[in-house]
C-alpha positions in Angstrom: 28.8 14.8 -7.2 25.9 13.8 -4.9 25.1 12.5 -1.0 22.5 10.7 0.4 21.7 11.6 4.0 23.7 9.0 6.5 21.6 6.1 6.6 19.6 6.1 3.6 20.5 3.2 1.3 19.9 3.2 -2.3 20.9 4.1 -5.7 24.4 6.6 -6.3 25.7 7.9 -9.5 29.5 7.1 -9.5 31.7 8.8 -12.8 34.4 6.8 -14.9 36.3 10.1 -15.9 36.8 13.6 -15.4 34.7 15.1 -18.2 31.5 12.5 -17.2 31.9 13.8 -13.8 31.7 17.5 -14.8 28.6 16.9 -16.8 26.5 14.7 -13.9 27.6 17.5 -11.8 26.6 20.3 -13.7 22.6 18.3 -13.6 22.9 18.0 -10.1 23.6 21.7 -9.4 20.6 22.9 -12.1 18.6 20.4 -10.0 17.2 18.9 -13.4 17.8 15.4 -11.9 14.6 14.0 -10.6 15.0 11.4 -7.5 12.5 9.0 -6.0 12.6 7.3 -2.6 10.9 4.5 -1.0 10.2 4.8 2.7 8.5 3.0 5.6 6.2 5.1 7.6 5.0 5.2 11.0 1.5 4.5 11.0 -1.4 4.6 7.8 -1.3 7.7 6.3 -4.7 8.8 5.5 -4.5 10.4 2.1 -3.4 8.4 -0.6 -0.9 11.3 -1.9 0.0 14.5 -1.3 2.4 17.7 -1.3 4.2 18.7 1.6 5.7 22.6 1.7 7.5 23.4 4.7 11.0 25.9 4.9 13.6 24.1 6.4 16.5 26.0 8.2 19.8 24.7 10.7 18.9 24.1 14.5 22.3 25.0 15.8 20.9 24.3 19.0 20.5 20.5 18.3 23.2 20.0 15.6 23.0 17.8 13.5 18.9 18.7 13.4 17.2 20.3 11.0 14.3 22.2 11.7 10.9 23.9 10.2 11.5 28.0 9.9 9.1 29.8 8.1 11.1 33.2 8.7 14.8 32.1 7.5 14.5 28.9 6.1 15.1 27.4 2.7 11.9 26.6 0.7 11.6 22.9 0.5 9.1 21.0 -1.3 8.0 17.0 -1.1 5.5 14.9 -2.7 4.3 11.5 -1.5 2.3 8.7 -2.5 1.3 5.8 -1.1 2.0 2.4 -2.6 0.5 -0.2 0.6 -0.5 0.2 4.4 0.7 -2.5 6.3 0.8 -4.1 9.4 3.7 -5.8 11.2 3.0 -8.8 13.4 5.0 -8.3 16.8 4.4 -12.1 18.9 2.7 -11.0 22.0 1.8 -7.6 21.2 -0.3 -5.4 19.3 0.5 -5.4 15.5 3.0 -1.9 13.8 0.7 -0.4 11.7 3.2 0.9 8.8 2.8 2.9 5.1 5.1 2.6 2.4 5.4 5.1 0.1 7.0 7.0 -2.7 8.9 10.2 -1.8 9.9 12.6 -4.2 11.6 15.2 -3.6 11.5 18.3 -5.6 14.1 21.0 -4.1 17.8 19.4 -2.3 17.1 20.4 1.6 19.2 18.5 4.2 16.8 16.1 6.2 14.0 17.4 4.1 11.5 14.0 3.5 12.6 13.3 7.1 11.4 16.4 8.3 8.2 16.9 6.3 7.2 13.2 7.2 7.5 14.0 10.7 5.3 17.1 10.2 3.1 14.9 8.4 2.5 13.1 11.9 3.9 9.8 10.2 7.9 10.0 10.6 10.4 7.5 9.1 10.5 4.6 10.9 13.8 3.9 12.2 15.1 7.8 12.4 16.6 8.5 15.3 16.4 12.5 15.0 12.5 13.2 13.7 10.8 10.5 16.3 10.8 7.8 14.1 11.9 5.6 17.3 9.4 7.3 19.6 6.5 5.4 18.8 5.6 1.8 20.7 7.9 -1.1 18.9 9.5 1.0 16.7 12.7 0.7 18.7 13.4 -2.7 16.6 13.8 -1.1 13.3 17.5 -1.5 12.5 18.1 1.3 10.5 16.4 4.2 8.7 13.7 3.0 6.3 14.5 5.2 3.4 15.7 3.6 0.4 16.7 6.1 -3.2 14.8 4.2 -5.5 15.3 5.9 -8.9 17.3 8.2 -10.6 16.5 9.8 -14.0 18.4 12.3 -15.4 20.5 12.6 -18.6 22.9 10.2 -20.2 26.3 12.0 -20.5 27.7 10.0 -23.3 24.0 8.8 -25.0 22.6 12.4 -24.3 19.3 10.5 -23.6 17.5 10.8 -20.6 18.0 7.9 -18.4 16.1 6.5 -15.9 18.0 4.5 -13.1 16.0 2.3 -10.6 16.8 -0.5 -7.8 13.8 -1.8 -6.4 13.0 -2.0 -2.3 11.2 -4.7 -0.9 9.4 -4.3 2.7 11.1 -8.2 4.3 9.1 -8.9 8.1 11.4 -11.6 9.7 10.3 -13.4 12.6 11.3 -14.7 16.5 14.2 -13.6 18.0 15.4 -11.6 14.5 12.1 -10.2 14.1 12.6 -6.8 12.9 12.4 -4.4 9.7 14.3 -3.7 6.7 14.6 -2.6 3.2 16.0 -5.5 0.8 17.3 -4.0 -2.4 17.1 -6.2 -5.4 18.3 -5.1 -9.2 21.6 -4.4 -10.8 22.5 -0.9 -10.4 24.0 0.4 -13.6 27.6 2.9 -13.8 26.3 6.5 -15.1 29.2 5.6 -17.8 28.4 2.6 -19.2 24.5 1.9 -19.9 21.3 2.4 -17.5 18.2 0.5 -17.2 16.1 2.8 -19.8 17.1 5.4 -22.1 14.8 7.5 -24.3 15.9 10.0 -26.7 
């Protein structure tokens, strides 16, 4: 009923049955489910929130890139919001200035809060595809730092709207492991059953 881009960790909706899968779906395709992401960033962002609005089209000539195409690309729309600006300790070298932040994403483009972070001139750290491996000890970082966070949308059985999160922490290890990654922590929830809030 739903993807998340390869690498991203995070929260999924999964369906018991037929009929609860059909209505999930039918949110997801109306796009009246709202997501929100948590994501390391390269770097301290200067503002403290903001709205990116970039069209985002296929590169055939790089598959499997995205890129920015004012002329034929999809409108795509992001907001961000910074929650801390940190600084990772490397032993011997000069400290990884980082931001985490919220990502929300209001329209469904493929790479789309990878792309518009990059454009940003503060990518992902840990994506291999928008530079966020490019920058000086960056190379470390495991993975992709982008973590789906919450989920709201509404309750197929309750007919409440529910909101769905999983919390990501930033964890710094040190010596020969040192490195990045986000830890989830939480009990995620079956769409089905019941959710961690629910308002009529």
């Amino acid at each position: 009923m739903h993807r998340s881009d390869f690498g991203t960790s995070g929260l999924m909706v999964i369906a018991r049955n037929k009929g609860i899968n059909a209505l999930l779906c039918q949110q997801f395709s109306q796009r009246t489910v709202d997501k929100v992401y948590t994501a390391l960033l390269c770097g301290h962002l200067a503002e403290d929130e903001g709205i990116v609005e970039a069209a985002i089209a296929k590169d055939p000539a790089r598959f499997p890139r995205m890129a920015l195409c004012a002329r034929h690309g999809k409108p795509a729309r992001s907001r961000y919001r910074v929650i801390d600006r940190l600084y990772q300790a490397r032993e011997g070298e000069r400290a990884l200035a980082l931001t985490r932040v919220t990502l929300t994403p209001e329209t469904g483009r493929t790479h789309q809060l990878r792309i518009h972070c990059q454009l940003l001139g503060y990518p992902i750290l840990g994506c291999d595809l928008y530079g966020g491996r490019e920058l000086p000890g960056t190379e470390q970082a495991p993975r992709l730092m982008l973590h789906a966070s919450e989920l709201r949308f509404v309750h197929p059985s309750a007919m409440s709207r529910c909101i769905s999160s999983r919390r990501a922490v930033l964890i710094a290890r040190g010596g020969k492991a040192r490195g990045y990654h986000i830890r989830s922590s939480g009990t995620l929830k079956s769409a089905y059953g019941s959710s961690s809030s629910c308002s009529s």
